[in-house]
C-alpha positions as CSV (number, residue, x, y, z in Angstrom):
1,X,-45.6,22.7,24.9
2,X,-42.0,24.2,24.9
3,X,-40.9,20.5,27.2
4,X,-42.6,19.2,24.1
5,X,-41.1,20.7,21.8
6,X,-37.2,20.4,23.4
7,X,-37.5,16.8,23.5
8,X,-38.7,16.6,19.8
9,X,-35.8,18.8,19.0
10,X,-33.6,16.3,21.2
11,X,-34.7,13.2,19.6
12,X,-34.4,15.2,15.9
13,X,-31.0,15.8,16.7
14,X,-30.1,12.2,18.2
15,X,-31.6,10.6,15.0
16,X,-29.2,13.0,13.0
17,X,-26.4,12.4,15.2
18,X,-26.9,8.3,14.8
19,X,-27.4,8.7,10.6
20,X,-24.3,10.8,10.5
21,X,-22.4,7.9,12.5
22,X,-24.1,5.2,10.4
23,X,-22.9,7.1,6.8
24,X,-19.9,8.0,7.9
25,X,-16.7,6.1,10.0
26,X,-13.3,6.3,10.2
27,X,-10.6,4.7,12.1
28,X,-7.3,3.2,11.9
29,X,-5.6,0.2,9.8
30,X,-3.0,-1.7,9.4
31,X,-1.7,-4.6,6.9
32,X,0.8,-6.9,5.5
33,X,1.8,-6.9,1.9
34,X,3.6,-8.7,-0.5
35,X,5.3,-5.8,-3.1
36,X,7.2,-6.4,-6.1
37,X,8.4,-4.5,-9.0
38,X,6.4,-5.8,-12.7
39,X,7.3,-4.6,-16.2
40,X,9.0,-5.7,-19.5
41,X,13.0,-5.4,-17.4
42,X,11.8,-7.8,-14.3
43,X,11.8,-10.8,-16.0
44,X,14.5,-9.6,-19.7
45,X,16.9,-8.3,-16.8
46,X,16.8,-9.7,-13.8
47,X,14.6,-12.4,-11.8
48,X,12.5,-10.1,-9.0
49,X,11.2,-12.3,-6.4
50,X,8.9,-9.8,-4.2
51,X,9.3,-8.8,-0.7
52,X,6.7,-9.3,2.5
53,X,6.7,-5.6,3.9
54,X,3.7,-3.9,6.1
55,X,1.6,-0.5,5.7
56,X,-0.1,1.4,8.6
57,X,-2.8,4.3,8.2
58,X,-6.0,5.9,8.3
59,X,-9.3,5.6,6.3
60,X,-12.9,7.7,6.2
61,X,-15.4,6.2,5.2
62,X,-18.7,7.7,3.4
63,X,-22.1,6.1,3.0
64,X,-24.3,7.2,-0.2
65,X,-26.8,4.2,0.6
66,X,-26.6,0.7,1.7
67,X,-24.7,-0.2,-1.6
68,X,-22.4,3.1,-2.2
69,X,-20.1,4.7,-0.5
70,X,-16.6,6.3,-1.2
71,X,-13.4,5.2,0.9
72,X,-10.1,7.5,0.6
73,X,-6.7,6.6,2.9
74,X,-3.8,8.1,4.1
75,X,-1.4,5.3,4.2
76,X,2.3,4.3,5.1
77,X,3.4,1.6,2.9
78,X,7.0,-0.1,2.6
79,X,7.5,-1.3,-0.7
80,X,10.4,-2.8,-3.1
81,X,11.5,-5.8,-4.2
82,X,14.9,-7.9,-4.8
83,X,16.6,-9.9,-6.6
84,X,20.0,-12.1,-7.0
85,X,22.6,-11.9,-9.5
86,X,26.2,-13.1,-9.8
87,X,29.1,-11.2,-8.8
88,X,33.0,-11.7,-8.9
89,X,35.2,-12.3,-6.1
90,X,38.5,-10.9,-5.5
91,X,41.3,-11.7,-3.3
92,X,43.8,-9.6,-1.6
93,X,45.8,-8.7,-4.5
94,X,42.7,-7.9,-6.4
95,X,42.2,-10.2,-8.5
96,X,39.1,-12.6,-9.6
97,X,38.8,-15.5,-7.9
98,X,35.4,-17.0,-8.8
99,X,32.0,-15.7,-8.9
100,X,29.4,-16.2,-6.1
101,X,25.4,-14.8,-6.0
102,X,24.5,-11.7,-4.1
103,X,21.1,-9.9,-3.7
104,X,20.0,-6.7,-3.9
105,X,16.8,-5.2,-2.1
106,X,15.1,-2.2,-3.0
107,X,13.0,0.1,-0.4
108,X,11.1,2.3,-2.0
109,X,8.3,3.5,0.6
110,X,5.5,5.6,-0.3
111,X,2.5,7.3,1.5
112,X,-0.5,5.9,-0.2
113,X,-3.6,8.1,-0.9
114,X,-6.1,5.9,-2.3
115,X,-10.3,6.9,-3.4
116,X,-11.6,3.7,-3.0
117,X,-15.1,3.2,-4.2
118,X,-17.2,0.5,-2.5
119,X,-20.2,-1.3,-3.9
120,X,-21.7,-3.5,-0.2
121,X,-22.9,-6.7,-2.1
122,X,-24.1,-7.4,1.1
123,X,-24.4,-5.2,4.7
124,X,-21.3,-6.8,5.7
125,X,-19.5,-7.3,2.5
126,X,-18.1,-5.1,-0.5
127,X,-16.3,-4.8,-3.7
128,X,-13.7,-2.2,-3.8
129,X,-12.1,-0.3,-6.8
130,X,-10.5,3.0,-7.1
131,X,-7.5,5.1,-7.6
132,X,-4.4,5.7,-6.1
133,X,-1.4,8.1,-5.8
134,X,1.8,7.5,-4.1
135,X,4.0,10.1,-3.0
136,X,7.8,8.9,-2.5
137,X,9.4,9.4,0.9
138,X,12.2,7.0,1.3
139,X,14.6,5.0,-1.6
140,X,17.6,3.0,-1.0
141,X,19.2,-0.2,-2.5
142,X,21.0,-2.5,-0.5
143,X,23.8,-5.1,-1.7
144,X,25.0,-7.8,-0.1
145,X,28.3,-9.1,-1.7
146,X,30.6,-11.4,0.3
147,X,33.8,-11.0,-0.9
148,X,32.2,-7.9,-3.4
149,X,33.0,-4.9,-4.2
150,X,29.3,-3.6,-4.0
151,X,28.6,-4.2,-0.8
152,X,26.1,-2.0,1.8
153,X,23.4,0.7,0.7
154,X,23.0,3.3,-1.5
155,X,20.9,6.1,-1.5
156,X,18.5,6.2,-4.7
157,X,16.0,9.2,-3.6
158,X,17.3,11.5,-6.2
159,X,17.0,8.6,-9.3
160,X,13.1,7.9,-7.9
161,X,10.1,9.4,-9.2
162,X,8.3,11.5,-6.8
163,X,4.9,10.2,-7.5
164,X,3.4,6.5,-8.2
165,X,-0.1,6.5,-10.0
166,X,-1.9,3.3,-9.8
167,X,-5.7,1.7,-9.1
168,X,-6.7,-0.8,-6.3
169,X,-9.0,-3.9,-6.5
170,X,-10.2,-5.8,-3.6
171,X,-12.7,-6.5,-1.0
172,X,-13.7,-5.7,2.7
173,X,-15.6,-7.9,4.9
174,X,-17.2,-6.2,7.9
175,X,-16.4,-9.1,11.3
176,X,-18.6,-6.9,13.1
177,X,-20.3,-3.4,13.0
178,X,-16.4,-1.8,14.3
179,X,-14.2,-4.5,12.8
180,X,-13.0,-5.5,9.4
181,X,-10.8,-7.4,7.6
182,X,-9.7,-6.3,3.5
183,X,-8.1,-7.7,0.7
184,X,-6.9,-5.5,-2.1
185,X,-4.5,-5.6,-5.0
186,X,-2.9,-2.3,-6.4
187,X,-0.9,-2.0,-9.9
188,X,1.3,0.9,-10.1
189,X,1.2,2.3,-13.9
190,X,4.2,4.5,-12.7
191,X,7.6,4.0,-13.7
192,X,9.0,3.8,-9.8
193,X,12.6,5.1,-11.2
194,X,14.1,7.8,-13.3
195,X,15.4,4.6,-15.6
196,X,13.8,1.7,-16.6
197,X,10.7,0.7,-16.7
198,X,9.7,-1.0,-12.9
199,X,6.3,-0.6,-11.4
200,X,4.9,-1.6,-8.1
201,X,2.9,-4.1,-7.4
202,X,0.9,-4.4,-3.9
203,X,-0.8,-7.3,-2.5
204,X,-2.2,-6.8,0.6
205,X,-3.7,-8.1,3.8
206,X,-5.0,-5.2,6.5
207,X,-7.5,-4.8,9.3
208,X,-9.1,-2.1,10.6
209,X,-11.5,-0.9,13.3
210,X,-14.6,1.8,12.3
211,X,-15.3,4.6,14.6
């Protein structure tokens, strides 16, 4: 009876163990993003043409059912943007010569805490929508002006808002039980700097792999 019972008590907990694994996974991911600055002063101002940068992190995953479950990150994004303008060239005796186009890139890097919220359409495929917050680790600007005056980069850490508040739309689709690929789309409602009026925009490819 006791042999019995351990082995009910063994295959209790191994059927635990196995639902615990199945509603909940974690793992590592990593992506590449398109990020750009949107608001009334990116198009009035100047012409912002986005920037290709990458993010690298963590998610957990939690499964309510087969159709819920609740995603939140921890990730390392690099964000900014550019854009071109004209500047004026100077000889040696410091005066104008003509005018020539230089660009200026903005890296504004965040880590990313998003809540993502998943509805599984399918076993293997979801919707995703949820929250995020950004906090602000790293802001520069960098000018390039042959000829300029303006020329190299400037630290803007102390003209950038600590925190970026914005939601996330997207998808996941599941390769195989460990692997997935996402798509997701997040629009910062945050100002990113102490003047003006810039958000951040986020497109973004990632993988991932589920433990």
């Amino acid at each position: 009876m006791k042999k019995i019972t351990i082995a009910l008590m063994c295959m209790l907990l191994a059927a635990g163990a196995a639902m615990a694994q199945k509603r909940f996974t974690f793992g590592p991911k990593v992506g590449v993003d398109f990020t750009h600055f949107w608001g009334k002063e990116t198009k009035s101002f100047w012409e912002f043409k986005g920037v290709f940068n990458y993010q690298a992190g963590a998610f957990f995953e939690y499964r309510f059912s087969d159709k819920f479950a609740i995603a939140p990150e921890v990730v390392f994004a690099a964000q900014g943007d550019k854009f071109n303008y004209n500047y004026e060239v100077y000889d040696e005796n410091n005066a104008v010569i003509g005018e020539k186009e230089g660009t200026c890139s903005y890296k504004v890097n965040y880590i990313n805490i998003p809540a993502i919220f998943k509805y599984y359409v399918t076993p293997s495929f979801s919707i995703d929508l949820g929250p995020q917050i950004g906090i602000n680790i790293y802001s520069k600007c960098t000018h390039n002006e042959p000829g300029g005056k303006e020329n190299g980069t400037f630290d803007y850490d102390d003209e950038t808002k600590t925190f970026d508040i914005g939601v996330g739309l997207g998808m996941t689709y599941n390769i195989t039980n460990d692997v997935f690929v996402q798509g997701r789309y997040t629009l910062g409602f945050s100002s990113v700097f102490d003047w003006g009026y810039n958000k951040n925009g986020n497109a973004q490819i990632a993988i991932g792999y589920r433990f």
